[in-house]
C-alpha positions as CSV (number, residue, x, y, z in Angstrom):
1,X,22.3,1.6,-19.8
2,X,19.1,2.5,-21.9
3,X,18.3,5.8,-22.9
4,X,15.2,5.8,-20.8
5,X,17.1,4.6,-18.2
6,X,19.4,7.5,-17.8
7,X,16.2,10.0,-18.6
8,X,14.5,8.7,-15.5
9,X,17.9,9.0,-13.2
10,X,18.4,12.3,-14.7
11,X,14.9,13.6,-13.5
12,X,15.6,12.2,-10.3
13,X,18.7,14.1,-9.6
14,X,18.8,14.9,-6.2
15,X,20.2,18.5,-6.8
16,X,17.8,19.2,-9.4
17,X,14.8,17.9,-8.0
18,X,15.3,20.2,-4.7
19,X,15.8,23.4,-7.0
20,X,12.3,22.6,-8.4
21,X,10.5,21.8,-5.1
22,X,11.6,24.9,-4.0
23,X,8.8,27.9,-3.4
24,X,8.8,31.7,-4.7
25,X,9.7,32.8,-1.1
26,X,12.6,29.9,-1.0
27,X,14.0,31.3,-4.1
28,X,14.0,34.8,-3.0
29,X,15.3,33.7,0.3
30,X,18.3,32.3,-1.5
31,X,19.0,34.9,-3.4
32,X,19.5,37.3,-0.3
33,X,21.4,34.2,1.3
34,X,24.0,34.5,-2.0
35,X,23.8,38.4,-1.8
36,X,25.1,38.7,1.6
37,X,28.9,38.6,0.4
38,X,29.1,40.4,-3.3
39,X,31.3,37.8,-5.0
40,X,28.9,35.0,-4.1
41,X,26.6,36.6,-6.9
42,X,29.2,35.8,-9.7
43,X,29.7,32.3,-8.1
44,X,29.6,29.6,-10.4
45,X,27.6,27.8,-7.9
46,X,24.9,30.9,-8.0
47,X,25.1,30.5,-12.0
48,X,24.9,27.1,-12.0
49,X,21.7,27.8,-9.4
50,X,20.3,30.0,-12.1
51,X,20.3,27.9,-15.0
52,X,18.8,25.1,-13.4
53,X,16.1,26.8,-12.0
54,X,14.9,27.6,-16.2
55,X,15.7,23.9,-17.0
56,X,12.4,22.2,-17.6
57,X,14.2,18.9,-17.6
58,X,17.7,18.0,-16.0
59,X,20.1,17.2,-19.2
60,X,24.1,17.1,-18.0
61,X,25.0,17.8,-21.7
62,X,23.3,20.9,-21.6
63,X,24.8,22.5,-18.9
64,X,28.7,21.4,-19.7
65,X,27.7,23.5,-22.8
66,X,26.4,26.2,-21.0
67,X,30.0,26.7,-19.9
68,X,29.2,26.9,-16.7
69,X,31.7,24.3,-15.5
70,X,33.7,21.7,-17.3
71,X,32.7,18.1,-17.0
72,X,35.3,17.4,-14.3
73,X,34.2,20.2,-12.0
74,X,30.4,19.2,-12.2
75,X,30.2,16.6,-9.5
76,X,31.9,19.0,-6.8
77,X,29.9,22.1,-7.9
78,X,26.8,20.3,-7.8
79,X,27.5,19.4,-4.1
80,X,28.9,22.5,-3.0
81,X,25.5,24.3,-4.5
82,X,23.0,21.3,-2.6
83,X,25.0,22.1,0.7
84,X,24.7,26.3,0.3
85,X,20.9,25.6,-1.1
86,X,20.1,23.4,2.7
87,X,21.7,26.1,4.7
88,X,19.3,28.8,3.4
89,X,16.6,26.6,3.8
90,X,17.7,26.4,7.6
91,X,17.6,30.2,7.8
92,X,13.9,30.5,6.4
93,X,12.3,31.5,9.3
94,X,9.2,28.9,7.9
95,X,11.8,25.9,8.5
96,X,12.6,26.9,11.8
97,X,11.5,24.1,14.3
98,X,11.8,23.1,18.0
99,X,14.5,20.7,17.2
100,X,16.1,23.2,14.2
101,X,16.4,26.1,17.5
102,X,17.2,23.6,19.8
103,X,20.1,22.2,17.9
104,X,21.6,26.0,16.9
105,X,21.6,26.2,20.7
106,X,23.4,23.6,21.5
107,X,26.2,24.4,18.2
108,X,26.4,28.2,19.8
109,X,26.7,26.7,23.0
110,X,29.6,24.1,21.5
111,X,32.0,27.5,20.1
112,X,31.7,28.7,23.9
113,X,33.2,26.1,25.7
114,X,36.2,25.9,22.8
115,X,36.8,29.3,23.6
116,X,37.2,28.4,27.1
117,X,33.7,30.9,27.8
118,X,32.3,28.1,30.0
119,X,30.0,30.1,32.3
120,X,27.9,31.8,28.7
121,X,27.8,28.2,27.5
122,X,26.7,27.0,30.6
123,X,24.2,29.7,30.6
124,X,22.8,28.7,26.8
125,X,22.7,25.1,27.3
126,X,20.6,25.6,30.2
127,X,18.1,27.8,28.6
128,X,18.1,25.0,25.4
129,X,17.5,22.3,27.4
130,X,14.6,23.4,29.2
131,X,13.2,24.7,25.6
132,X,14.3,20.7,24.4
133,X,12.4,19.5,27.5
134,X,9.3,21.6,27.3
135,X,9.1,20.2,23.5
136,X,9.6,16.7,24.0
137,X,12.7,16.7,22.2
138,X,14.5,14.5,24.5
139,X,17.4,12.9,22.3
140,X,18.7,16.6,22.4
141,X,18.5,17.1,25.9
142,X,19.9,14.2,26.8
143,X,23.1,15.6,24.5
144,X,23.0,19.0,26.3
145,X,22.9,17.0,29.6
146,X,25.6,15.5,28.4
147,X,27.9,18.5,27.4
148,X,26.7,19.9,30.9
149,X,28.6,17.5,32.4
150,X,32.1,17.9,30.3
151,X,31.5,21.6,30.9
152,X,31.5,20.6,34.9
153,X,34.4,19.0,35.3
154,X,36.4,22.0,33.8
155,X,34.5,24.8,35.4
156,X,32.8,24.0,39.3
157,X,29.9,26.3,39.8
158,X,30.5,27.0,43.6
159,X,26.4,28.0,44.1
160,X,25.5,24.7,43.5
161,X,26.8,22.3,45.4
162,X,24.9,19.0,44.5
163,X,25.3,20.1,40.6
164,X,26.7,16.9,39.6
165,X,24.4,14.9,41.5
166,X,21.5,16.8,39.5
167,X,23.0,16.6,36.1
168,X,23.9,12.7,37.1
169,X,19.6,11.9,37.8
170,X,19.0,14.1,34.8
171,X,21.1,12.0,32.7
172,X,20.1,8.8,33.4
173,X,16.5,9.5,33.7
174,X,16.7,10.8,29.9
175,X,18.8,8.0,29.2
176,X,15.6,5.6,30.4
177,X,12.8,7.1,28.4
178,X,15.1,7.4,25.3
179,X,16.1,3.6,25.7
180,X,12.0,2.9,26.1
181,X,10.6,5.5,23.2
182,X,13.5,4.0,20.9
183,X,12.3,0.4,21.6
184,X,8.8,1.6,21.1
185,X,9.8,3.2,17.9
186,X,11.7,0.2,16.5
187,X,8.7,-1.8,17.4
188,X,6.0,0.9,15.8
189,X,8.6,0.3,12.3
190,X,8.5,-3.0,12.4
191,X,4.8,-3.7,12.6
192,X,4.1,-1.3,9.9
193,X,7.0,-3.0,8.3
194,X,5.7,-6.4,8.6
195,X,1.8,-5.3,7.7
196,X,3.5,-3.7,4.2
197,X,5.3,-6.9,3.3
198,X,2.5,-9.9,4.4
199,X,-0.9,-8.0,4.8
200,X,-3.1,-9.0,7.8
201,X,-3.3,-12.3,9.4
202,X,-4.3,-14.5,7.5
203,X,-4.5,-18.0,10.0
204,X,-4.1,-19.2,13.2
205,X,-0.6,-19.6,12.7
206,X,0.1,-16.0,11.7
207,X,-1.8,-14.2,14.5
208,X,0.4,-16.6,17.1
209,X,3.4,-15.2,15.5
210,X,2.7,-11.5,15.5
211,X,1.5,-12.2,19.9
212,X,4.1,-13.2,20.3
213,X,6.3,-10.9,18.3
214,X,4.3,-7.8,19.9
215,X,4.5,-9.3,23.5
216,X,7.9,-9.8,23.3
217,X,9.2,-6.7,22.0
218,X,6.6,-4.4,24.2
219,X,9.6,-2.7,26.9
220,X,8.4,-2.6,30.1
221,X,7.0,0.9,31.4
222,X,5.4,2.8,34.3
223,X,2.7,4.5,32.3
224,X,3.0,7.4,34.6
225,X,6.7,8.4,33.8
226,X,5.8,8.6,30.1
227,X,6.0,11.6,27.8
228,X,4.2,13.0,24.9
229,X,6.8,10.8,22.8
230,X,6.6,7.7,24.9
231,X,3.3,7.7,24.3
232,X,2.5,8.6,20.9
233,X,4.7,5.9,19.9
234,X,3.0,3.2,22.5
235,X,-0.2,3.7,20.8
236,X,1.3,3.0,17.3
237,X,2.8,0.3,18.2
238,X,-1.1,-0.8,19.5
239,X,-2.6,0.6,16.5
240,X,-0.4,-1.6,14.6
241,X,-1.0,-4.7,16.1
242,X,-4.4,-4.2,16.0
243,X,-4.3,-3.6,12.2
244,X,-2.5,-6.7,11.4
245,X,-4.8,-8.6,13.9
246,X,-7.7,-6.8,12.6
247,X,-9.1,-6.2,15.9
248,X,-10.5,-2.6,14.2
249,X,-12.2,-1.8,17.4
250,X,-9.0,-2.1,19.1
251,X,-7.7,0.5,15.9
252,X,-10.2,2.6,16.4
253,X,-9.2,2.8,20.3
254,X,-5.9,3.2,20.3
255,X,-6.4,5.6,17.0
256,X,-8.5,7.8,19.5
257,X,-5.8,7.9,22.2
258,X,-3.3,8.9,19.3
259,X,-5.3,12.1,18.4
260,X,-6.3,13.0,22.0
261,X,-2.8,13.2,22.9
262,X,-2.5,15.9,20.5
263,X,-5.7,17.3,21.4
264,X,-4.4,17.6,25.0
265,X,-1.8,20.1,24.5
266,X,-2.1,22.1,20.7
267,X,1.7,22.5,20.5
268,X,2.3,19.4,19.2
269,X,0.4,19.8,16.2
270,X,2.4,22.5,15.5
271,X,5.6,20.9,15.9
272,X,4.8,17.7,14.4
273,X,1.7,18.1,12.0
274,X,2.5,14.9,10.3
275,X,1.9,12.7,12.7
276,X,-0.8,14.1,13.6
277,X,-2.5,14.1,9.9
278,X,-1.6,10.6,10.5
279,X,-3.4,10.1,13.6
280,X,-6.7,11.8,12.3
281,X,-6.8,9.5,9.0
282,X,-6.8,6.4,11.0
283,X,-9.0,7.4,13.3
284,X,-11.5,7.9,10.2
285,X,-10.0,4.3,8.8
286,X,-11.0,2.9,11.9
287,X,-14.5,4.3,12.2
288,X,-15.3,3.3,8.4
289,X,-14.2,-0.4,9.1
290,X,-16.2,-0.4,12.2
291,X,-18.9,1.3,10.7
292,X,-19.6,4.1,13.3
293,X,-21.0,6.0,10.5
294,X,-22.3,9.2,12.9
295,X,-18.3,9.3,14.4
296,X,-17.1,9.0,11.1
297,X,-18.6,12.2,10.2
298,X,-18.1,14.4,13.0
299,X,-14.4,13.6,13.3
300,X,-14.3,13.9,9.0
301,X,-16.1,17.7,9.8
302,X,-13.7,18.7,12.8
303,X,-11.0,17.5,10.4
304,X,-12.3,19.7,7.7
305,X,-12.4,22.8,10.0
306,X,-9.1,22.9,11.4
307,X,-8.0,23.0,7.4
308,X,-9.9,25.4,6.9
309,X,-8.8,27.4,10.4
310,X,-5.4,26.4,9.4
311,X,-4.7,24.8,12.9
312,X,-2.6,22.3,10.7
313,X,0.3,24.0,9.8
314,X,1.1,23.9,6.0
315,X,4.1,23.0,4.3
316,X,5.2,20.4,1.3
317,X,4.8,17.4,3.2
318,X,1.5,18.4,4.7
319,X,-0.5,20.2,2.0
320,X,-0.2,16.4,0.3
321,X,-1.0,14.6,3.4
322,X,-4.4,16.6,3.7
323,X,-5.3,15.9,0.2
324,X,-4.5,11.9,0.0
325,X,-6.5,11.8,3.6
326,X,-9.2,14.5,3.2
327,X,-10.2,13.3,-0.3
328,X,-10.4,9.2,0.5
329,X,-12.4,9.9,3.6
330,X,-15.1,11.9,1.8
331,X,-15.0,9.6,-0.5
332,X,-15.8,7.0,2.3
333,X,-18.2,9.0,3.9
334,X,-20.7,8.6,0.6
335,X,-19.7,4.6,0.4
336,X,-20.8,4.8,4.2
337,X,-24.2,6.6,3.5
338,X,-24.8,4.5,0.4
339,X,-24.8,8.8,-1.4
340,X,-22.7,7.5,-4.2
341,X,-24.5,9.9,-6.7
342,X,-23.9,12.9,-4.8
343,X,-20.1,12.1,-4.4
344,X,-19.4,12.0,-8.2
345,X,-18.1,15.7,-8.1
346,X,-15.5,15.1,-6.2
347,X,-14.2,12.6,-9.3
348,X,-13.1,16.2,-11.2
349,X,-11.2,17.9,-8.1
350,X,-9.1,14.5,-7.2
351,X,-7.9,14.0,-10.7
352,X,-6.8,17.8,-11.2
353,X,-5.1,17.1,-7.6
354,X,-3.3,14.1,-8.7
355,X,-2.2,15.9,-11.8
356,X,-1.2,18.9,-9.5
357,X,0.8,16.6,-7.1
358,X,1.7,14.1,-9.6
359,X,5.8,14.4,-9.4
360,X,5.2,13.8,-5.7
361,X,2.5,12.0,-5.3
362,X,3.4,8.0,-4.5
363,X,1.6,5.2,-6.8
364,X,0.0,3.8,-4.1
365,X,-2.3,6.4,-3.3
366,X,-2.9,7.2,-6.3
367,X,-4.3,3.4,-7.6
368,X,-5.8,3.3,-3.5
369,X,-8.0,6.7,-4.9
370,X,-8.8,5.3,-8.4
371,X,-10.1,2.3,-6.6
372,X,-12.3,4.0,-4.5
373,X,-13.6,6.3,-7.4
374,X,-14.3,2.9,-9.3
375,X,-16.3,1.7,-6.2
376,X,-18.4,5.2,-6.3
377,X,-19.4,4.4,-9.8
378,X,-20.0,1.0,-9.4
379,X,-22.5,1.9,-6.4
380,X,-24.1,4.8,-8.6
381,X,-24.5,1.9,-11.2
382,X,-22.5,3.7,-14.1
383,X,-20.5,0.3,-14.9
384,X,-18.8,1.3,-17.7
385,X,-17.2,4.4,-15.8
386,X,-16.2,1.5,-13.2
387,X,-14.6,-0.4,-15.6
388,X,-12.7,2.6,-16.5
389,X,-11.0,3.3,-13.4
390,X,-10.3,-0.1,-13.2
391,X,-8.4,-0.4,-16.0
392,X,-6.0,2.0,-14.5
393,X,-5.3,-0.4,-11.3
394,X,-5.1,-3.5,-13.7
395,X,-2.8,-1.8,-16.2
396,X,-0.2,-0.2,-14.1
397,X,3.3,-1.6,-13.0
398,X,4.9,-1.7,-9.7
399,X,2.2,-2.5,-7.8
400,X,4.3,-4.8,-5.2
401,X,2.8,-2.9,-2.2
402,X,-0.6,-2.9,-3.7
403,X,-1.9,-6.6,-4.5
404,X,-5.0,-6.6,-2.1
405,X,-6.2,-3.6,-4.4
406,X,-5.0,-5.1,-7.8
407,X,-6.5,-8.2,-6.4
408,X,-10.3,-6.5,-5.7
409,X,-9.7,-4.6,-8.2
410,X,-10.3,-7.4,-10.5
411,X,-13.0,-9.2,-9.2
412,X,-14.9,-5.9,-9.4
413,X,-13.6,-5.7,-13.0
414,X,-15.4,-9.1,-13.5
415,X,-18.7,-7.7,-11.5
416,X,-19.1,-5.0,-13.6
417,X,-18.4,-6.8,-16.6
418,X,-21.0,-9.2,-15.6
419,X,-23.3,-6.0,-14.9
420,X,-22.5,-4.6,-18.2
421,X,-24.2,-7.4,-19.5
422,X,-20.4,-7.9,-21.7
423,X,-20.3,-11.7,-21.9
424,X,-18.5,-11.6,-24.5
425,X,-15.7,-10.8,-23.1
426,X,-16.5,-11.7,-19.4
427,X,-14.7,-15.5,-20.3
428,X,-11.3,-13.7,-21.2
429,X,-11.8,-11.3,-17.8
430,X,-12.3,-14.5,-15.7
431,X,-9.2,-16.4,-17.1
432,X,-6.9,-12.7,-16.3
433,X,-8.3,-12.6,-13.1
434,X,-8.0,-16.3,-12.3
435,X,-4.4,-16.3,-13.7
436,X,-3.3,-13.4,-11.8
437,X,-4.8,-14.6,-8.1
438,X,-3.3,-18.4,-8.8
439,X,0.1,-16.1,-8.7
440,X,-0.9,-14.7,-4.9
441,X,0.2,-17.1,-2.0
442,X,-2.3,-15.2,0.2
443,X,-5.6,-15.9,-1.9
444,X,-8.5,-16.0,0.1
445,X,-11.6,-18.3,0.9
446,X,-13.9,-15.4,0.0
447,X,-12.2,-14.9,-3.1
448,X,-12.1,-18.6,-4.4
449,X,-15.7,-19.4,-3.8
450,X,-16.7,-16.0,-5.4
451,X,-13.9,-16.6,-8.5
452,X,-15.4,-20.2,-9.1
453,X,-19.3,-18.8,-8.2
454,X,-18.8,-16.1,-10.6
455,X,-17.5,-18.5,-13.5
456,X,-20.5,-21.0,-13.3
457,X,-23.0,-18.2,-13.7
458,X,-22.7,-18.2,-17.8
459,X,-24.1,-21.7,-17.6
460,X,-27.3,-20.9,-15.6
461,X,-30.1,-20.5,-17.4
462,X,-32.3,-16.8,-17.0
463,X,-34.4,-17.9,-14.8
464,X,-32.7,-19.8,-12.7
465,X,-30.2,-16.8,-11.8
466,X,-31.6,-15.8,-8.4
467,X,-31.6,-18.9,-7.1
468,X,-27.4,-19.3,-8.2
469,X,-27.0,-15.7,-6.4
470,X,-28.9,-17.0,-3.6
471,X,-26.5,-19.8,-3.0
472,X,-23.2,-17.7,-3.3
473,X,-24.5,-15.5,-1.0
474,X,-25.0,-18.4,1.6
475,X,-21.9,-19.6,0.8
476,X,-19.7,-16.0,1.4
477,X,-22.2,-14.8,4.3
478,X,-20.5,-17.7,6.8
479,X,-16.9,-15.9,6.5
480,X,-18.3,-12.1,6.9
481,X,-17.8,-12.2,10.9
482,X,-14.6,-14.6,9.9
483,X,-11.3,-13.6,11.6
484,X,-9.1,-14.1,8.8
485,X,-11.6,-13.7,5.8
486,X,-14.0,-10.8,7.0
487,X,-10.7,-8.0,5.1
488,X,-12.5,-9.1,2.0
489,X,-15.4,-7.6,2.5
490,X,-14.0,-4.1,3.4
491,X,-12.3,-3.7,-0.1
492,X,-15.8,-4.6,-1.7
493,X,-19.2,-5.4,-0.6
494,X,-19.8,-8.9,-2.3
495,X,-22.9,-9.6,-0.3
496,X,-24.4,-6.0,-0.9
497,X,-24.2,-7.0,-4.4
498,X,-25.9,-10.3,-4.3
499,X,-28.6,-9.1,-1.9
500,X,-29.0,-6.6,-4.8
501,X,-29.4,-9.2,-7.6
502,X,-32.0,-11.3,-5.2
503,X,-33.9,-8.9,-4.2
504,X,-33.9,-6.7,-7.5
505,X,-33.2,-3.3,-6.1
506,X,-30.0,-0.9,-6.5
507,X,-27.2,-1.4,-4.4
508,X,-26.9,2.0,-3.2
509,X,-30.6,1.0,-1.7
510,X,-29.3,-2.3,0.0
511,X,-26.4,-0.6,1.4
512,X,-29.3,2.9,2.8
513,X,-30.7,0.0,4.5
514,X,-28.1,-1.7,6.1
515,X,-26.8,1.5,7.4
516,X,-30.3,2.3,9.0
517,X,-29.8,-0.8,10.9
518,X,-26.8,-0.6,12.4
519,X,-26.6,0.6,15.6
520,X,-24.0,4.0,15.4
C-alpha cells in the first residue's frame, strides 16, 4: 500500500473521526461519564481518549510511542473506548429521541420479567408502547406487543379477561402496516437508487420499464388505515417516480403532500427534522423546474423563518442539510428572477461554508454549488469568473454520481469560451468536451445538435452569425417541451442564450422577460 494510501485510511479512522465530530458539551459530557467511577479517570481508555482529542492528524506510530498501549493492545482499546464514547452520547440528554426512550423502555422493561417482576414490566411496556404508538414508531411497538404476549402466558391478569384477544388484533394489525411501510420503504430506495445509477428516462423503452417497475412493487393499501409513516414513505415513493419520469408537476404534488404531512402535526419535525429538510428542498426543486416562481419564494421565505425561529431542530446532520438546501435555493431564486447581479454576495458566504463543512461535506454538493455559482456569473455576464468555477467541475475526480453536471458543465465551459471571445483555445475546449460526451452512453439530442452547432460557428463569417444562432435555436426549440430531452434545458438555458445572441440583449434581460410571461 502507498503512503498516501494509508494517510487517507488513517484520517478516516472510525474511532478518531468520532472524537473530532464531537462538540464542547459532548466532551464535557464524557468526561463526567468517565468521572462517575474514580478509576475510570486513570483508564487507559480515558488516556487514550485524551491524546487523541490533541492529535491534529491520526498517526498509529505516534500513539504506540506515547506509551499509552503497546501495539498488540491497540485494536481492543480502540474498540472498548468507541463503545464507552456511544454510550455517553446515548445519555446526552440532546441525543435523546422517541425511539432512543422508547427502546430504554422496553430494555428496563426486559430485566423485569428476568427477575420474574412481571406485573412492573407489564406496567412499563404498557406505558412504552403507547409513547411508541403516539410517535409513529411502530417497529418498536410491534416488539413490545410482542414481549406482552410472552409476559401473558406466564402471568394471567385476571381483570382482563379478553387480554389475549387484544394483544392478538394489536399484533397483527402492526404486523400489516410494518409489512406495507417496509415495502413502501424498499420501493422509496430503490427508485432513488435506480435515479442515482441511470438518471431520468431517457426513451420510450425506459419509462415502460420504470411503470411497470413502480406498478408492480406499489403494496396494496386502504389509504385510510395509514399512518404518519405509511404515508410519508407513499409519497416518496411518488415523488420518485415522478422524478425519474420527469412528470415535475407530479414532483411538485406529491412534494407538497410530503411537507403538509409534517405541517399537520409539528411533532414530527422534531422527531425526524431530516426528512423533513428533505421534504422542503424538493418542494422548492419542484417549483423551480416548474417555474412557479411566486411559490418558489414564499415557501424559500417560510423556509427561511422557521431557521431562523429554530422550528428545525439543530444538530450535525441538520445544521449541513440547511446549508446545502438553503444556499442552492437562493441561489435559484436569482436564476428564477433573472437577479443574477444581486446574488453575487452570496459567492463569499458559500465558499467560507464549504471550507467550514469541508471534512463533512459530500463532493456532490459541493461541484452541484460550484455549478450553480458558474451559472450566476455566466447570467451576470462575468465569463471569465464562469470559466473559473468551471474548471473546478471539469478538474475534479470521482465524479461517477455527477455526469449530467460534468456533462453541462462543459458545454457552458465552451459558451463562455465562445463569449470570452477565446478562440484560440475554443478548438482544444470543443475536442475535451466532444471526447468526454462520446464516453457517456446517455448523450442527448439537445446536446449533439448544440456540440456540432457550436463547432461550425468558427467557420461562419461575422456577419452571417445571427442567422447560424437563428438556425440552432430552431433546431433545439423543437425538444424544449420533449419528454425525454426537455432535462437539458433545466441544467442550462441554451435557448435563453441564443435568443440573447439574436436579439442582442443581455441574458439576464431575456430570462426578466420570459419570467413576466409566464403565468405563476
Amino acid at each position: 500500500m502507498s503512503k498516501n494510501t494509508t494517510s487517507v485510511n488513517n484520517q478516516n479512522d472510525a474511532l478518531f473521526v468520532l472524537i473530532k465530530s464531537l462538540t464542547k458539551s459532548e466532551k464535557r459530557q464524557f468526561n463526567l461519564y468517565v468521572g462517575r467511577l474514580g478509576g475510570n479517570i486513570d483508564a487507559k481508555f480515558f488516556s487514550l481518549f485524551k491524546f487523541l482529542e490533541k492529535l491534529k492528524a491520526y498517526d498509529e506510530k505516534t500513539i504506540i510511542n506515547s506509551g499509552i498501549v503497546s501495539k498488540q493492545q491497540l485494536s481492543n482499546l480502540k474498540a472498548h473506548l468507541y463503545k464507552q464514547i456511544l454510550i455517553s452520547l446515548r445519555l446526552n440528554p440532546a441525543h435523546k429521541n422517541i425511539r432512543i426512550q422508547v427502546r430504554e423502555q422496553l430494555d428496563f422493561a426486559t430485566v423485569l420479567y428476568q427477575k420474574g417482576l412481571y406485573k412492573q414490566s407489564l406496567k412499563l411496556l404498557d406505558k412504552a408502547k403507547n409513547l411508541a404508538l403516539e410517535n409513529e414508531e411502530k417497529n418498536i411497538a410491534y416488539e413490545i406487543v410482542e414481549l406482552e404476549k410472552v409476559i401473558e402466558t406466564q402471568y394471567i391478569t385476571r381483570s382482563l379477561s379478553n387480554r389475549a384477544d387484544q394483544l392478538s388484533i394489536q399484533a397483527k394489525t402492526l404486523s400489516q402496516q410494518n409489512v406495507i411501510a417496509s415495502k413502501l420503504s424498499n420501493l422509496s430506495l430503490q427508485l432513488y437508487s435506480h435515479l442515482l445509477q441511470n438518471g431520468y428516462v431517457k426513451n420510450n423503452e425506459e419509462l415502460e420499464f420504470i411503470n411497470l417497475y413502480f406498478h408492480k412493487r406499489l403494496p396494496k393499501y386502504n389509504f385510510e388505515n395509514l399512518g404518519f409513516r405509511e404515508k410519508l414513505w407513499l409519497y416518496k415513493s411518488h415523488l420518485w417516480y415522478s422524478f425519474l419520469t420527469q412528470d415535475f408537476l407530479q414532483s411538485y404534488k406529491y412534494a407538497r403532500k410530503w411537507v403538509d404531512l409534517f405541517k399537520e402535526d409539528k411533532k414530527h419535525v422534531i422527531q425526524h427534522p431530516v426528512f423533513y429538510l428533505k421534504g422542503i428542498n424538493y418542494l422548492l426543486e419542484a417549483s423551480f423546474f416548474v417555474k412557479k416562481t411566486s411559490t418558489f419564494k414564499k415557501e424559500l421565505i417560510a423556509f427561511e423563518n422557521e431557521i431562523e425561529q429554530k422550528i428545525i431542530p439543530s444538530n450535525a446532520n441538520t445544521e449541513l442539510l440547511i446549508f446545502e438546501y438553503l444556499y442552492a435555493n437562493k441561489l435559484h431564486l436569482h436564476f428564477l428572477e433573472a437577479t443574477f447581479s444581486e446574488g453575487e454576495y452570496l459567492v463569499a458566504i458559500i465558499n467560507q461554508k464549504i471550507e467550514d463543512y469541508k471534512n463533512r461535506l459530500d463532493n456532490h454538493y459541493i461541484v452541484m454549488l460550484y455549478y450553480k455559482i458558474a451559472c450566476l456569473y455566466f447570467g451576470m455576464g462575468e465569463n471569465k469568473l464562469c470559466i473559473a468555477y468551471l474548471q473546478k467541475i471539469i478538474r475534479s475526480k470521482n465524479l461517477s454520481s455527477a455526469e449530467d453536471l460534468q456533462c453541462f458543465a462543459r458545454i457552458l465551459n465552451l459558451i463562455a469560451h465562445y463569449e470570452c471571445g477565446l478562440d484560440y483555445d475554443l478548438e482544444r475546449q470543443f475536442l475535451d468536451t466532444y471526447k468526454f460526451l462520446l464516453k457517456m452512453e446517455n448523450l442527448q439530442e439537445v446536446q449533439k445538435i448544440f456540440l456540432t452547432s457550436i463547432r461550425d460557428l468558427s467557420d461562419v463569417f461575422p456577419h452571417e452569425i445571427k442567422n447560424e444562432f437563428k438556425k440552432i435555436h430552431a433546431k433545439l426549440k423543437q425538444f424544449e417541451d420533449h419528454p425525454y430531452e426537455k432535462r437539458a434545458f433545466l441544467y442550462l438555458d441554451i435557448l435563453s442564450w441564443l435568443e440573447s445572441k439574436i436579439q442582442n440583449k443581455p441574458i439576464a434581460l431575456i430570462i426578466k422577460e420570459k419570467s413576466r410571461n409566464i403565468i405563476k
